[in-house]
N, C-alpha and C positions, 0 to 999 in steps of 0.2 A: 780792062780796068777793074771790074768785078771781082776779078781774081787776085789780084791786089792786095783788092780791101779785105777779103777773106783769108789772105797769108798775115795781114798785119793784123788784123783781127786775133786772131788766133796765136800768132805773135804775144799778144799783151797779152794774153788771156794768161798765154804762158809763164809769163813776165809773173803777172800780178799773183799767181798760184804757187811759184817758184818755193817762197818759203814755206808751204804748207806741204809739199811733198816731198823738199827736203829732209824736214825734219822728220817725217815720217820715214823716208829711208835711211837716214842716221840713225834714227832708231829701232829701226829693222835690224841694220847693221850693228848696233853696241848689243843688241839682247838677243837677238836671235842665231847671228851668226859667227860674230866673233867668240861669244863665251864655247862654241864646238872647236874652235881652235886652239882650244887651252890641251895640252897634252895630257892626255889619258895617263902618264904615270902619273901624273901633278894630281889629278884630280884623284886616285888611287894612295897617292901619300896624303892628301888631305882628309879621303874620308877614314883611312888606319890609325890619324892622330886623333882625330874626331873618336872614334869607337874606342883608343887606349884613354883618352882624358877622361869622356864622359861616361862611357859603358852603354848600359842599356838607354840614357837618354841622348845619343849623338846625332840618332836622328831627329830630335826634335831641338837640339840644339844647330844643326844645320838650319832647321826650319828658322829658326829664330835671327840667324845671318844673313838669309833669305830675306825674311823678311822686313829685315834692318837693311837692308840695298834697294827694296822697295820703297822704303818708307825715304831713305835719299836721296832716292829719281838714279841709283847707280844701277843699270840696265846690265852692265855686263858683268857686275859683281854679282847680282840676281841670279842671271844664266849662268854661274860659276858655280853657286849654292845650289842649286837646283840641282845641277849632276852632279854635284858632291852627296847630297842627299839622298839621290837616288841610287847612286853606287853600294852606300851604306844600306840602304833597302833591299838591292841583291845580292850584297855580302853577307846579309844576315838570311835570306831566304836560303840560300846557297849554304850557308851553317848549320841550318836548320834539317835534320832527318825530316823525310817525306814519311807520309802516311805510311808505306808500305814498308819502308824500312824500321819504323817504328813497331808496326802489328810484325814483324819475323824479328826482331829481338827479342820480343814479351813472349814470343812462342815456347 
């Protein structure tokens, strides 16, 4: 009978928590993992239109869409911006001559 009261117990407990770790893992789900499922050429054509409209401020105009999908609770638009932004950060490191190719030019 103890055993019971500890399966039902535990039961409600589960009941009663229900919506608090739902919402925790829909929200896992819209910001974490879903915006990885967005196809890498999509995020590739957005960060090429981003760098031809704005130039040198696309990164900080991603920042800015970012931070417009936080500021509206859109979790997965966020996660969208966020690698959109970041692409655009190793598109340009990636453009960018390295030190050493820099110092054997000026040679």
């Amino acid at each position: 009978m103890g055993t019971l009261k500890d399966v039902l117990f535990w039961l409600a407990i589960g009941a009663a928590t229900a919506p608090i770790w739902g919402a925790l893992l829909w929200e896992l789900w819209e910001g974490g993992v879903q915006p990885r499922l967005v196809p890498r050429a999509e995020i590739d054509s957005l960060a090429t239109a981003m760098l031809a409209r704005h130039g040198d401020r696309a990164e900080e105009m991603a920042f800015i869409e970012e931070d417009r999908a936080w500021r509206y609770s859109a979790s997965f638009e966020q996660g969208k911006w966020r690698r959109v932004r970041k692409r655009i950060e190793r598109m340009r490191s990636d453009a960018r001559p390295s030190l050493k190719e820099r110092r054997a030019s000026s040679v």
